[in-house]
N, C-alpha and C positions, 0 to 999 in steps of 0.2 A: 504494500500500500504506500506510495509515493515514499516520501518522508520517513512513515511512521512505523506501515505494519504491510508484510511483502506479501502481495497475492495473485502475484503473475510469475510467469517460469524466466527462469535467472537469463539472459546471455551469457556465451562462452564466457566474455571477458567478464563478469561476476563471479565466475565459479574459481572461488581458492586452489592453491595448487594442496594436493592429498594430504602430504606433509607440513599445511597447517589447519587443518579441519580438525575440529576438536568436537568432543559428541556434547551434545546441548542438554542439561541440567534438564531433568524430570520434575515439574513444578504442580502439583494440584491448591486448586484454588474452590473451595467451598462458598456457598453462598445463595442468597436468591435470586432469579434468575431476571425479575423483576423489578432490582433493588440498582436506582442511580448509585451507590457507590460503590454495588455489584464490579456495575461495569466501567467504573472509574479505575477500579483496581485490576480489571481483567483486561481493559485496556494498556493501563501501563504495563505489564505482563507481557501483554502481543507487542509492546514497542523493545523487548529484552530479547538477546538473543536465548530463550530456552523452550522447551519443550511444553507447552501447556493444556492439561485435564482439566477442565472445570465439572463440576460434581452440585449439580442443585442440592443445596441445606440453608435451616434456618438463619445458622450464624455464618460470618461471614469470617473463615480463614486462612492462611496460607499455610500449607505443609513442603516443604522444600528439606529432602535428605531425613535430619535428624530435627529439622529447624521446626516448629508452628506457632503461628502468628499469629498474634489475631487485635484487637485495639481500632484506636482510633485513623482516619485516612490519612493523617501525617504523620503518624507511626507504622501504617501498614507503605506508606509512601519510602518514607525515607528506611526501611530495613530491606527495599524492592534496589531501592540505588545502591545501598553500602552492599546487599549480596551480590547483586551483578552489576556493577558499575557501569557498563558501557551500552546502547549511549544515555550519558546522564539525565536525568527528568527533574530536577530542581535548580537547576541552575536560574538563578535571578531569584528566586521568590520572596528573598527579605526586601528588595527594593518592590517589589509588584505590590506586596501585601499592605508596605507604608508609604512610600511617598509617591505615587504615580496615580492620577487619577482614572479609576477602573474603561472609563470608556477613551482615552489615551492608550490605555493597553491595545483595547478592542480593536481600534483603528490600525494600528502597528502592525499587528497581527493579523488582520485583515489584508493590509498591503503586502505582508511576506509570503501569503497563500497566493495572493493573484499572481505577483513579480514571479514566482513561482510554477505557476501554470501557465502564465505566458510563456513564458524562457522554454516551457517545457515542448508549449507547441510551434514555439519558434524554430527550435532542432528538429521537430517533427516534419515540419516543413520543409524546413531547407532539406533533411533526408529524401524525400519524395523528387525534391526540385531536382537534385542532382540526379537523382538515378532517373528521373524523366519518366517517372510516372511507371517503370519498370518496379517488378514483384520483386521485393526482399526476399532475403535467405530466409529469411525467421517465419517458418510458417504459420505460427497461433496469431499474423495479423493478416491471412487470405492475400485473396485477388489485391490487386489495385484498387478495382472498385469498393470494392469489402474495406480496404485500407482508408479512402478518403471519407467513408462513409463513418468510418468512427474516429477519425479526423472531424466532420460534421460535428457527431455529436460532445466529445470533449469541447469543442470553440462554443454550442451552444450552452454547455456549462459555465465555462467562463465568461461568455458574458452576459448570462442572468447571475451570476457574483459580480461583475463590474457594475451592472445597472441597479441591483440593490445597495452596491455598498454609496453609490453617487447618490441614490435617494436616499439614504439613513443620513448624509451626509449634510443635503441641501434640507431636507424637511426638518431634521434635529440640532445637529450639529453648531452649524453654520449661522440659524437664530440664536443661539447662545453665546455667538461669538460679535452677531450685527453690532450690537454696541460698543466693543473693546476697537474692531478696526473693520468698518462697511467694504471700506475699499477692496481689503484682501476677500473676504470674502464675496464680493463681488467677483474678483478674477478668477477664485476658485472655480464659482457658478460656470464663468464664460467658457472656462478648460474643458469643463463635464459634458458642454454643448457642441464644441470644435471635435469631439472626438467620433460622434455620434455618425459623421458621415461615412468615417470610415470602419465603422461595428458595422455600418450595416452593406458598407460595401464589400467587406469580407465574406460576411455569410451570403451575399450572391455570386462572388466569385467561387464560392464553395459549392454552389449550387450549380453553376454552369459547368464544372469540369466533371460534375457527377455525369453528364449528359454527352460529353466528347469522350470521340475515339480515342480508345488509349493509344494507339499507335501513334495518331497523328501529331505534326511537330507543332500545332495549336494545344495541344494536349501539355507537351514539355513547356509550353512558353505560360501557360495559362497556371502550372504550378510554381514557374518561375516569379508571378505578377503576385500571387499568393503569397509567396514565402515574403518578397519586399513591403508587402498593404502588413504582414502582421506583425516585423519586424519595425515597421513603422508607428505600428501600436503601440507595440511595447514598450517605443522608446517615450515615446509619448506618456505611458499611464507609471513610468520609473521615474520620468522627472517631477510630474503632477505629484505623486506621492513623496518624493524627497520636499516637493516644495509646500507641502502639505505639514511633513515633519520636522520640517525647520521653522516656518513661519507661521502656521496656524495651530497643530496640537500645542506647541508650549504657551499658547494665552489660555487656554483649557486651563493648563495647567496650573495658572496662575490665578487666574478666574477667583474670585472669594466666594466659593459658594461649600455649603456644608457635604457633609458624606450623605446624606438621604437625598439629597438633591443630586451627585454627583450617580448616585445607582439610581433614580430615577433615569438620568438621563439613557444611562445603558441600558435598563428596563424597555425604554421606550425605541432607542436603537434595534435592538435584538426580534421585538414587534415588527417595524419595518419590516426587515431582512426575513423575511419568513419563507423562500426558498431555501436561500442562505442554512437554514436553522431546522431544517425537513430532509426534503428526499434529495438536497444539495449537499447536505452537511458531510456525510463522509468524502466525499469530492473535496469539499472546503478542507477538513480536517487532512489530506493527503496532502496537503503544498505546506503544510507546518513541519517543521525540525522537531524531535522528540517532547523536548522540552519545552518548546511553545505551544505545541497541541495539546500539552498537559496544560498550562498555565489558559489557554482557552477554554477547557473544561472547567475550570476553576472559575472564570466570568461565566457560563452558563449555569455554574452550579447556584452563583446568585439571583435566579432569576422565579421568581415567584412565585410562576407558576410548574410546579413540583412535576407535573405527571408530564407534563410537555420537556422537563428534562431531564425524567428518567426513561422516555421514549427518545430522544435524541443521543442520549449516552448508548442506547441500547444498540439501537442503530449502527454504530460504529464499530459492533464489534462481535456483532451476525453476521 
């Protein structure tokens, strides 16, 4: 799974050489199968390199070797990091928990999952572009057609996450900042709008090459125009966001407003985004690094309504 938790078959060049494979720790994980911090814990688990049973019960424990565990989620958290260190899952969390305002995080993090699945579909791209539309070696991606067709749908992903994160932005965000400095947020707005032509000129270039010969050398040029329009996205939604997290999240930051105000606003954030936070959300959660996708569960786990995020934890890990 991108980032976090692998559920596609390795490439050659992933597969360790024999002589350093080592056999993966036998982990059972007790619990309800029901229960958000079920799957909080049996998540960060699938982010470890070890072997994992989960076993439906009341209480929720871990048994590893001679080891069983059982306590609160940052006791069950931190004896997950200190047994299998690698890759870490706490890193930052004294600055997250005190001085960073919760929907400051959100944003950050938001931007790391997109920059991420751009970058991702941007190599995908340009892979197609060179071989001109010509079938890979790797046969679990099909035909050509097969290939740009789930090209299709990851771009459709991404940007029902770019157009949600741009309204949580302009509808929430960006009123709470109108007062501190209009202007910026006015530019912000203009950037969200200049992009819009070329979203939606992608997914019709996406559309017409579904429809051409793959032989033909319109065919090759037409994945070539592809790979430039999203290459040019991305450069575009990297700098919007650096200039996002230079110049506008630190008035957030600064903003005097209390802690119930500040999770209201991420409250009201996370409502928006309601693809984002449904049948998107393991998409979204796969462009995070171990330990941001952990620190993003932790912002959903503040989020009020209980059953809506013990079904989105759950989600992530069926």
């Amino acid at each position: 799974m991108g980032n976090c938790i692998q559920n596609h078959k390795q490439s050659t060049a992933d597969i360790a050489p024999s002589y350093y494979i080592t056999e993966c720790p036998v982990v059972k994980l007790y619990g309800s199968p029901t229960s958000s911090l079920t799957s909080y814990i049996r998540f960060a688990l699938l982010c470890k390199n070890v072997s994992l049973h989960f076993l439906p019960a009341e209480t929720l424990v871990i048994q590893c070797g001679s080891d069983t565990v059982s306590g609160s989620r940052e006791t069950l958290l931190r004896y997950i990091d200190e047994r299998f260190s690698y890759p870490p899952l706490m890193l930052d969390r004294a600055q997250f928990d005190q001085m960073t305002p919760v929907v400051v995080v959100a944003a950050r993090l938001q931007h790391a999952s997109l920059n991420w699945h751009l970058e991702r579909l941007v190599r995908w791209a340009e892979d197609l572009a060179k071989r001109g539309g010509r079938r890979t070696i790797d046969p679990s991606v099909g035909s050509s057609r097969m290939e740009v067709r789930k090209l299709a749908k990851s771009y459709a992903q991404v940007l029902e996450l770019l157009l949600e994160h741009a309204q949580m932005e302009e509808r929430i965000v960006f009123p709470v900042l109108e007062t501190a400095d209009p202007e910026l947020c006015r530019a912000a707005n203009e950037e969200h709008a200049r992009d819009l032509p070329i979203m939606n000129g992608i997914k019709e270039d996406i559309k017409s090459i579904g429809v051409l010969n793959v032989d033909s050398p319109v065919y090759a040029e037409a994945l070539l125009n592809l790979f430039t329009r999203l290459k040019k996205l991305q450069k575009h939604c990297r700098e919007h966001f650096e200039e996002e997290e230079k110049d506008l999240l630190p008035l957030l930051e600064a903003a005097d407003t209390s802690k119930e105000q500040k999770e209201s606003v991420l409250e009201r954030c996370l409502e928006v985004m309601e693809a984002t936070h449904s049948h998107l959300f393991r998409f979204f959660i796969e462009g995070l690094l171990p330990h941001n996708a952990m620190k993003y569960l932790d912002l959903i786990s503040m989020y009020s309504d209980k059953e809506r995020v013990a079904s989105m934890l759950h989600s992530i890990v069926e």
